[in-house]
C-alpha positions in Angstrom: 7.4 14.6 -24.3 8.0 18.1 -22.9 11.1 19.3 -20.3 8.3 19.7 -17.8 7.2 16.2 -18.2 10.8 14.3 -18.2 11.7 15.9 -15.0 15.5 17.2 -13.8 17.5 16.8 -17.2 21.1 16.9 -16.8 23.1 20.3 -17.8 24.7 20.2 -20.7 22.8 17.0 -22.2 22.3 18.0 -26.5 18.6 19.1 -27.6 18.7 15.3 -29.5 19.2 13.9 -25.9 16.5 16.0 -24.3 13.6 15.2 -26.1 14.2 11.0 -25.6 15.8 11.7 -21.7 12.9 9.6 -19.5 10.6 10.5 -17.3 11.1 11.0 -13.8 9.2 8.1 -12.6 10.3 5.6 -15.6 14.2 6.6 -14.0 12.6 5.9 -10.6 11.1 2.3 -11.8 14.2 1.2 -13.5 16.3 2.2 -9.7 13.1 0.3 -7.5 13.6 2.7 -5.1 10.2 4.0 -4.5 8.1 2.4 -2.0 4.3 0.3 -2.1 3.5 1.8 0.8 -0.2 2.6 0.7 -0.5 4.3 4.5 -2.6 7.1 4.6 -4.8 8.6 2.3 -3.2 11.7 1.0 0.5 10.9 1.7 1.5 10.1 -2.0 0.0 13.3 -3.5 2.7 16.0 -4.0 2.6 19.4 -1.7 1.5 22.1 -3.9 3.8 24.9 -4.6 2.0 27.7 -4.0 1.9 28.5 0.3 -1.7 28.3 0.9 -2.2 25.2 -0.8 0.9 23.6 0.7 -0.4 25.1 4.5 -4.2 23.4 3.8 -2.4 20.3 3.1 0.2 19.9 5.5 -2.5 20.6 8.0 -5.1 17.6 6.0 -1.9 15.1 6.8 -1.0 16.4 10.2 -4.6 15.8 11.7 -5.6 12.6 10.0 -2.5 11.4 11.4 -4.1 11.5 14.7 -6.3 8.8 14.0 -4.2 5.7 14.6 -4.7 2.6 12.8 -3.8 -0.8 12.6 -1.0 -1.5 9.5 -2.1 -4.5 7.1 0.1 -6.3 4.0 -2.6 -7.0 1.2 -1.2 -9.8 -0.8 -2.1 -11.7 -3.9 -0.9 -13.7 -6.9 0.8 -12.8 -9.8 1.8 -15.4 -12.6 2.2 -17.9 -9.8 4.6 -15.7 -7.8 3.1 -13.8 -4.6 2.9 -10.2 -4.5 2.2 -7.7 -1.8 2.0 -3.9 -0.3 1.5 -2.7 3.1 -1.6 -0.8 3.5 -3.4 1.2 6.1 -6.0 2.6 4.4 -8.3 -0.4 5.3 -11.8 -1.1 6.6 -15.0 -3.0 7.4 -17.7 -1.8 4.9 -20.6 -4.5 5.8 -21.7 -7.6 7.2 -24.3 -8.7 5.4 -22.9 -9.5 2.7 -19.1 -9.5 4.3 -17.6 -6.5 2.8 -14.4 -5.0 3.5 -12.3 -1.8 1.7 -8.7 -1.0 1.1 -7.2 2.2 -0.7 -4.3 1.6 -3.2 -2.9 4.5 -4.9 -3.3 4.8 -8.7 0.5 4.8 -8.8 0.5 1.1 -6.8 2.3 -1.2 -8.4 1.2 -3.9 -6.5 -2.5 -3.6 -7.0 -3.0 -3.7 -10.8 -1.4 -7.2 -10.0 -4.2 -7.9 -7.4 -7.1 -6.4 -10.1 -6.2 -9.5 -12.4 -5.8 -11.9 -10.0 -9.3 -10.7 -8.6 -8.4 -11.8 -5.1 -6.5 -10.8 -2.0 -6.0 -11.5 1.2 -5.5 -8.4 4.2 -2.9 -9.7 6.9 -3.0 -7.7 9.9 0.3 -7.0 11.6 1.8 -7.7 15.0 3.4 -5.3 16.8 6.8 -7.2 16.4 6.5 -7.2 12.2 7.4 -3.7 11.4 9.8 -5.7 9.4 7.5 -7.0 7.5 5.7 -3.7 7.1 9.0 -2.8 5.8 10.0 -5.5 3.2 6.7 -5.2 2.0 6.8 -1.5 1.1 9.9 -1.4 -0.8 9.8 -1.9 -4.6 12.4 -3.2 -6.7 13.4 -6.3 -4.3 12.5 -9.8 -3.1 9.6 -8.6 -0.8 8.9 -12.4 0.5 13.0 -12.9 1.4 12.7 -14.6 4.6 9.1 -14.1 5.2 7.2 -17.3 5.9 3.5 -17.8 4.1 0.6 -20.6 3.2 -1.9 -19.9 0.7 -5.6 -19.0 2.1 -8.9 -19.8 0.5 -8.2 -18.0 -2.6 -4.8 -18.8 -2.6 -3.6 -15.3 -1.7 -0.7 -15.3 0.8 -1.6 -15.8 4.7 1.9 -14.1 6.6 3.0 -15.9 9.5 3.0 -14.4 12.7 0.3 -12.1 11.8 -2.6 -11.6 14.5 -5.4 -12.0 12.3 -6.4 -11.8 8.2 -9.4 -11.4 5.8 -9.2 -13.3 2.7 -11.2 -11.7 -0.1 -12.1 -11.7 -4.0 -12.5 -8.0 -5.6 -16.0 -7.5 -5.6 -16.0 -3.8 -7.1 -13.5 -0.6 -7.4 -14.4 2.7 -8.2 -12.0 5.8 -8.9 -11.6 8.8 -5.6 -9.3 10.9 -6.5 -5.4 9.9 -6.9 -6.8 6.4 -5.2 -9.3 3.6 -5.7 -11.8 2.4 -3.7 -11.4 -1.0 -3.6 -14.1 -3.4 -2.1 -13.6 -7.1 -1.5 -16.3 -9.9 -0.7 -14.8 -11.8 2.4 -14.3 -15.3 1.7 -12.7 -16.4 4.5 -11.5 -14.9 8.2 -9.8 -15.8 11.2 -7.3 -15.3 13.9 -3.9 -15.5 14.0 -1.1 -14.9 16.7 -1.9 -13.9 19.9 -0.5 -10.4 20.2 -0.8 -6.5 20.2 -1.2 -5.3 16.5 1.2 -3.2 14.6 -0.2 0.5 14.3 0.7 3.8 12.4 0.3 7.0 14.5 1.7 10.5 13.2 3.9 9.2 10.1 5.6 6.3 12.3 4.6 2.9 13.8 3.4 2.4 17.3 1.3 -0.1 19.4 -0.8 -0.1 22.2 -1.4 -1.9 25.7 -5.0 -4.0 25.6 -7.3 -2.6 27.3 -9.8 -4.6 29.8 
């Protein structure tokens, strides 16, 4: 392992030390202070150093952050426990057959989890479960403390309160980027609360009046 690759190495630490001091994001794993938080597409990859670079993708994340959209939990099983991430990055692919998408990051914890399950379920947020949003983003902790939840079709967790969801097994994934493509074949669908939905507009949540 080089210096490069370990990260900030404390001063003074003995040339023995160095080369078996962990990576960066090992350290980060082992504090579970990183978030799941698969928003949108471009906002885990680094800024380059170098200005222009850095300008061209500052600007990528300040105009896609114009286009609002609703904020999802994906959830699944894992060993019989329930896992989950929040997620924006969603979509409808097709309707015949029922297809839908969601984005993880490569660096997801969360979805490798989903991947062997081969099922998960899309919960779409009202506007009063940022909370949810919240628990569900952070890594490290109890992410279903005090949220309520029934199993769906596949037996992927359906979130309370939430104004609608797509239940789905993994129907294919394919690699774009620092992301995956991940494509589910609906199972089952319904509503949910009556409500406004949860939404992410320019790095912050947000809702909207329904419009007649």
């Amino acid at each position: 392992m080089t210096k490069e690759s370990q990260g900030d190495i404390p001063e003074g630490m003995s040339d023995d030390a160095r080369e078996t001091w962990p990576s960066q994001e090992l350290i980060r794993s082992w504090l579970g202070n990183e978030l799941d938080f698969e928003m949108r597409l471009g906002e885990h990859t680094p800024i380059p150093d170098d200005p222009e670079s850095a300008a061209r993708a500052r600007r990528f994340r300040d105009v896609l952050g114009l286009f609002a959209s609703g904020v999802t939990v994906v959830t699944s099983m894992s060993d019989g426990s329930p896992v989950g991430m929040t997620c924006q990055s969603f979509s409808s692919v097709s309707l015949e057959p029922p297809l839908v998408m969601f984005c993880p990051a490569k660096t997801s914890r969360a979805w490798p989890l989903m991947q062997r399950a081969g099922f998960f379920c899309v919960n779409f947020l009202a506007a009063d479960q940022a909370d949810v949003s919240q628990a569900m983003a952070t890594k490290g902790t109890d992410k279903y403390d005090g949220i309520d939840w029934r199993p769906a079709t596949t037996g992927a967790p359906l979130i309370e309160g939430a104004i609608g969801f797509v239940d789905c097994t993994v129907h294919s994934v394919h690699e774009a980027g620092d992301h995956y493509v991940v494509l589910g074949r609906v199972r089952e669908l319904g509503f949910g609360e009556d409500g406004k939905p949860l939404l992410y507009y320019r790095g912050g949540y947000d809702t909207t009046a329904r419009v007649d």
